[in-house]
N, C-alpha and C positions, 0 to 999 in steps of 0.2 A: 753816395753809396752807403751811408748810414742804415744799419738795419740791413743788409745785402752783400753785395762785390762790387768790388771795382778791379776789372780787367783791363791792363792796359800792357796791349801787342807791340812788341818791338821795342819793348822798356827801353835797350840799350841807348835808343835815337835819342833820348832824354839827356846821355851823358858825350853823346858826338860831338865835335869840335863846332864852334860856331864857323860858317863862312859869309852870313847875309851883313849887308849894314845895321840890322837894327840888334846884332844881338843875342845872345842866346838863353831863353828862360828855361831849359832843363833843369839847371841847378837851382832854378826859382821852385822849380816845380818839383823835385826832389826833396829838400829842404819841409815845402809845404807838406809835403805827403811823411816828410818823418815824425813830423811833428803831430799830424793828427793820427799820426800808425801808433805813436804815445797817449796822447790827450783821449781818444776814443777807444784805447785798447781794448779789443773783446767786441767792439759795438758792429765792427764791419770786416771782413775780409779783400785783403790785397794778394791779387794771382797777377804778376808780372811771368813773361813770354816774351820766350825769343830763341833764335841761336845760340848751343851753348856755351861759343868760345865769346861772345859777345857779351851772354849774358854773365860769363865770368867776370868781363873787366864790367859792365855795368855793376855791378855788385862791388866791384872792389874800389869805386868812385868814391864812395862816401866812405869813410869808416862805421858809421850807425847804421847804415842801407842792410849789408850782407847779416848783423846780428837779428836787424826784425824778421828775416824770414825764417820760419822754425822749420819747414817744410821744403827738401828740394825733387823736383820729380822730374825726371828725362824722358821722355818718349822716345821710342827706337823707330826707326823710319821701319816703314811697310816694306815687305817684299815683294819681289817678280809677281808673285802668283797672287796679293793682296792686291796692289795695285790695278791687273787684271780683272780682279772682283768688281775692286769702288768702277773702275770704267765700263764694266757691264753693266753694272746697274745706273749711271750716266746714262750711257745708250738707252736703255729700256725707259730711262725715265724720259729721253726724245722720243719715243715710239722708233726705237732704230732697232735692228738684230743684225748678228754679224752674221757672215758666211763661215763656212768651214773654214776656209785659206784665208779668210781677215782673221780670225780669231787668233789660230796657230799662230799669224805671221805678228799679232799685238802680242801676245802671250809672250814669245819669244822676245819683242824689242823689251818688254816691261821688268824680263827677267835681266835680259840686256842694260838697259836704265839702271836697276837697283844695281848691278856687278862694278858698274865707272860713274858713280853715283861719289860727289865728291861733297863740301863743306855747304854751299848752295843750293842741295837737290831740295826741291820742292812738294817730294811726297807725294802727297792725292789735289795738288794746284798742279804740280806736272802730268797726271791722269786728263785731271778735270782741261788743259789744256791741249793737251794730243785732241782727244775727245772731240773736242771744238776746232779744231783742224781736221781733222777726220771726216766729222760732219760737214766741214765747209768744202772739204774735197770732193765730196760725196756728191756734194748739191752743184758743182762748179761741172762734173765731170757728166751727172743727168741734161744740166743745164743744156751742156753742147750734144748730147746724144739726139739724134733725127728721129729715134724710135722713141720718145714720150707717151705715156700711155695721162692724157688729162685726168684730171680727179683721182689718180693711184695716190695715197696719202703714206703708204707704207713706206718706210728706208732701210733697204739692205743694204748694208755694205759690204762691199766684196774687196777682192784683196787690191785691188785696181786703187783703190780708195784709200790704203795704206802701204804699198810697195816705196814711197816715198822716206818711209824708216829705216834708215841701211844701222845692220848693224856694225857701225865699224866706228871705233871712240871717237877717231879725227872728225867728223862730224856731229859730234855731240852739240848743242848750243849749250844742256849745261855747264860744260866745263867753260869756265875760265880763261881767258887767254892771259898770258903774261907780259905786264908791260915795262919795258926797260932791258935791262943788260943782261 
């Protein structure tokens, strides 16, 4: 990363507990990285990413880690009506369009999504996901239709294709379930 960045996702997994037998080199690889965030000072940029409550105790692992960052920046997740966005332009970039009743009935789960959106939500990976269930429901639901029209390349989707999103929390997958007492 000399001369550049070094981006490295999910920094926290650096400072996670070892469980494998051979070990764990986070703190090899912490260590290494403090040291030349010293020795090269100015030469490169380190942008570590993550979850913030994670990325809290990753930072508080080391006592040196948390003083080399001079910069701390939070993204606020997307909203109902953003989320929406990124997934239409998904769509568009399958050559998909919605119908009237998919749109409304995505719009609403999306607003839905962000309202019980808890420490795990996954942003524009949870768009980019529906999306690819959507389209696979889409293809699964032509599949068994007897009316096929050969060579039509176009994908509507209609609400048939997303009625599978109830808005109702207890069905969420992102929530969490709690294990123990």
């Amino acid at each position: 990363a000399k001369g550049g960045v070094l981006f490295i996702d999910e920094a926290y997994s650096l400072t996670a507990a070892s469980t494998g037998p051979r070990g764990d080199f986070g703190d090899e690889a912490i260590q290494t990285l403090l040291k030349r965030m010293e020795d090269l000072r100015g030469q490169f940029f380190v942008f570590v990413a993550g979850y913030p409550e994670n990325m809290d105790d990753f930072l508080r692992a080391n006592p040196g880690l948390n003083s080399r960052f001079d910069e701390r920046i939070q993204f606020e997740d997307y909203t109902g009506e953003e989320l929406m966005l990124i997934a239409k332009s998904m769509f568009q970039s399958s050559k998909a369009s919605l119908s009237k009743g998919a749109e409304e009935h995505l719009t609403a789960y999306f607003k839905f999504l962000y309202k019980y959106r808890d420490r795990y939500f996954g942003n524009a990976r949870s768009a980019r996901q529906l999306v690819s269930d959507v389209l696979r429901r889409h293809d699964l639901r032509k599949s068994r239709s007897k009316n096929q029209q050969k060579g039509n390349k176009a994908i509507r989707i209609a609400k048939a294709d997303v009625d599978h999103l109830v808005l109702d929390p207890k069905t969420l997958s992102i929530q969490r379930k709690q294990i123990g007492f």
